[in-house]
C-alpha positions as CSV (number, residue, x, y, z in Angstrom):
1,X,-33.2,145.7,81.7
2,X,-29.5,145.0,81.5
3,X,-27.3,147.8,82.3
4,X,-24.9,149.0,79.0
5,X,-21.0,148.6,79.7
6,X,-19.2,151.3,77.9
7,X,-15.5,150.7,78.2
8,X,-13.4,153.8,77.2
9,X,-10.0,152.1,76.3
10,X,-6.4,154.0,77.3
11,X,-3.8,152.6,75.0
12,X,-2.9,154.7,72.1
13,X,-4.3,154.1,68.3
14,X,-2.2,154.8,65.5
15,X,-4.2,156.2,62.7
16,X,-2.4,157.9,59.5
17,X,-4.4,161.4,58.9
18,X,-3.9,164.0,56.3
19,X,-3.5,167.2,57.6
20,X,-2.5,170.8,55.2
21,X,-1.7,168.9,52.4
22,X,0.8,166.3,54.3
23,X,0.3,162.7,55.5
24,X,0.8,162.0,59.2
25,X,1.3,159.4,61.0
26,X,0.1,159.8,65.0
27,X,-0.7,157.9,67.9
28,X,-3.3,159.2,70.5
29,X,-6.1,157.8,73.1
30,X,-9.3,156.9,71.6
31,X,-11.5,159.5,73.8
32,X,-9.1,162.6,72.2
33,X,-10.5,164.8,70.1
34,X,-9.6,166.5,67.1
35,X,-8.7,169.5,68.6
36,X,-6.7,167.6,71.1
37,X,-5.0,166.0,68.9
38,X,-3.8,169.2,66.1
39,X,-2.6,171.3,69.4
40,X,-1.3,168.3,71.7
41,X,0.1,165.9,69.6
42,X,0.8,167.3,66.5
43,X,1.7,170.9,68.0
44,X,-0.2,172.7,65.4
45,X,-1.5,175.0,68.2
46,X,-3.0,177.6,65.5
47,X,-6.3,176.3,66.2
48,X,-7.4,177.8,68.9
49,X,-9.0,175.8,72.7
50,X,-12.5,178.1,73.3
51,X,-15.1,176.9,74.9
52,X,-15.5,172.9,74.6
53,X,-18.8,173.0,73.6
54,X,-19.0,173.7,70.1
55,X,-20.7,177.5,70.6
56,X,-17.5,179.9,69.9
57,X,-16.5,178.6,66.4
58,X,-12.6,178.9,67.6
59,X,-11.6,176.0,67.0
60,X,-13.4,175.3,63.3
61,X,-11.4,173.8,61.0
62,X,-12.0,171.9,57.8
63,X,-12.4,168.5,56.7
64,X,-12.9,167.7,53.2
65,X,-13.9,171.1,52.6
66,X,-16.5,171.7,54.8
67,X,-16.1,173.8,58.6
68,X,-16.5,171.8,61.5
69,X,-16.3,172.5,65.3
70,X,-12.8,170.2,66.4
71,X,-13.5,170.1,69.8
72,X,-16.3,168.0,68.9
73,X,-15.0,165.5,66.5
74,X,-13.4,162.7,67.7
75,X,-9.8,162.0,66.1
76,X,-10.1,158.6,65.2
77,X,-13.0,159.6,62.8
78,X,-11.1,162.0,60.9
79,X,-8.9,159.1,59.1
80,X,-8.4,159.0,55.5
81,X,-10.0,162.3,55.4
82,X,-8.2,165.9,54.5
83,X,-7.8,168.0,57.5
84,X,-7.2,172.0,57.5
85,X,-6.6,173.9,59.9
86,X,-5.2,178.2,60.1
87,X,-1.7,176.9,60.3
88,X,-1.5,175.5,56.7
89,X,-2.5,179.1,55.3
90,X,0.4,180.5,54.8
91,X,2.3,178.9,51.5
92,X,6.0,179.3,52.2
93,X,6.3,182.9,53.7
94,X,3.2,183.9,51.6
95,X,-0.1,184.6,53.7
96,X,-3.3,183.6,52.5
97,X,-5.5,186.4,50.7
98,X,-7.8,186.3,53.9
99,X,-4.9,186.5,56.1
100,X,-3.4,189.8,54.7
101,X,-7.1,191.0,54.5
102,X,-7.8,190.8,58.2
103,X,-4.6,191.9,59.1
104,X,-5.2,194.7,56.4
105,X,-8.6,195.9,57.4
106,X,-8.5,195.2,61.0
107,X,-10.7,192.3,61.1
108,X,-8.6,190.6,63.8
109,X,-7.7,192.0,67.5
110,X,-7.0,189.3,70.2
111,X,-6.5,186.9,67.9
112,X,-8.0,183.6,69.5
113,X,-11.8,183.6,67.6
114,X,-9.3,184.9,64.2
115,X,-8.1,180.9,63.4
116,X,-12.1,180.1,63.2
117,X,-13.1,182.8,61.3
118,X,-10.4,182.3,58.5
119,X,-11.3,178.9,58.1
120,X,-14.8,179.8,58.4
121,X,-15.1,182.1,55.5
122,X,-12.2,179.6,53.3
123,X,-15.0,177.4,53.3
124,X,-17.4,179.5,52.3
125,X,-14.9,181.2,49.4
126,X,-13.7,178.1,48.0
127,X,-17.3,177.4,47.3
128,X,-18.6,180.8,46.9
129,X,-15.6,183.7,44.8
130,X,-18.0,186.7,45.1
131,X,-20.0,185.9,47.9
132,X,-22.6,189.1,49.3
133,X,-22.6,190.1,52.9
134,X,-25.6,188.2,54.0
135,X,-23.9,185.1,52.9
136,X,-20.6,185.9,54.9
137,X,-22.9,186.8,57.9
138,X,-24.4,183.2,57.4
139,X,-20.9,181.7,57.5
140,X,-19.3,183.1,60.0
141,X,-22.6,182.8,62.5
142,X,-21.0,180.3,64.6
143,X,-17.7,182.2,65.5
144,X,-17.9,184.4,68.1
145,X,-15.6,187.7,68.6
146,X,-16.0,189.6,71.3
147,X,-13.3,192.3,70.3
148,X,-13.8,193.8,66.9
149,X,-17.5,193.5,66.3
150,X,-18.3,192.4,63.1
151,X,-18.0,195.0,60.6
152,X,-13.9,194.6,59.9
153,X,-14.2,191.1,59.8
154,X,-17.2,190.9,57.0
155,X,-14.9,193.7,55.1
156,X,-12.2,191.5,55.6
157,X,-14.1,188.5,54.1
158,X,-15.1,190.6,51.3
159,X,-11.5,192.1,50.3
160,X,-10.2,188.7,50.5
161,X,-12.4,187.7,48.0
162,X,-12.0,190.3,46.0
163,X,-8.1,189.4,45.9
164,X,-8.8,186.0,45.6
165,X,-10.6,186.8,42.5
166,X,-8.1,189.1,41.3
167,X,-5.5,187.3,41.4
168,X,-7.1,184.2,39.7
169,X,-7.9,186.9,36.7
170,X,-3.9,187.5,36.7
171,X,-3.0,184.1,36.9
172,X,-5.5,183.0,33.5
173,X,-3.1,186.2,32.3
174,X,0.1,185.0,33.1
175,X,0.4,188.4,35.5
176,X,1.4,186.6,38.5
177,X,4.3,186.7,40.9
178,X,7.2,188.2,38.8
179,X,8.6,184.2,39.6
180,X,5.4,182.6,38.5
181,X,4.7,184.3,35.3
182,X,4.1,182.7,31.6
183,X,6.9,183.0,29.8
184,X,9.3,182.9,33.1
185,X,10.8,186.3,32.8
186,X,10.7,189.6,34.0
187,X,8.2,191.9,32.5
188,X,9.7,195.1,30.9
């Protein structure tokens, strides 16, 4: 049997990748992953570096909706697909719902297994509004925290959808943001 020749190139692909709502154009090694590429080369450092093996959910980000482990998906496959990750949250100066929530209820301490969770249960809330506990258990399953336990952090989850689904009621209201409401002005 002849032996198989794998050849791991150096030189530097440029690929054009959409990442929090905004086209990109980057140029990285072929080997680099994901991960590599959102903290080294695009300096989006949000997402966090845990263990390299896909088993502490740290670095979980989205693509096309769905959670997936970055340090385990290689860059180059990521193109023409919509990449999220915890740093395109926050709209302006406004934090996401689940951001005030764990900041609210305590559902974050250290803060490095806090970037996977978020995008964790965003997954599972942009599919799911009024999800119960057993299904935010199921979500978040492959992040690991090893400061809070897990009670604040499935409240957290749960307030955040709560908000999430207020706040859609008030929008199909026009009782949004004093700037965002129907009828642009202030209400008496």
């Amino acid at each position: 049997m002849k032996p198989v020749r794998l050849e791991v190139t150096r030189r530097n692909l440029l690929r054009n990748l959409r990442v929090n709502r905004e086209d990109v154009q980057v140029a990285f090694a072929s080997y680099k992953t994901l991960l590599e590429v959102l903290r080294e080369d695009l300096n989006l450092t949000g997402t966090k570096h845990g263990c390299e093996l896909g088993e502490c959910g740290a670095c979980t980000i989205l693509i096309d909706g769905e959670p997936l482990l970055s340090c385990l998906t290689l860059a180059v496959e990521c193109e023409g697909r919509a990449i999220e990750t915890v740093d395109g949250l926050v709209k302006g100066t406004e934090l996401h719902p689940l951001q005030e929530a764990f900041a609210d209820l305590g559902g974050l301490q250290c803060g490095y297994c806090t970037p996977g969770l978020l995008m964790s249960a965003k997954a599972l809330l942009d599919r799911e509004p009024q999800p119960d506990r057993e299904r935010i258990k199921e979500a978040l399953s492959g992040n690991l925290c090893r400061c809070t336990g897990y009670q604040q952090i499935f409240e957290s989850v749960e307030e955040a959808a709560r908000r999430m689904r207020q706040a859609s009621v008030n929008d199909n209201l026009g009782e949004g943001p004093p700037g965002n409401r129907r009828g642009g002005g202030a209400r008496p």
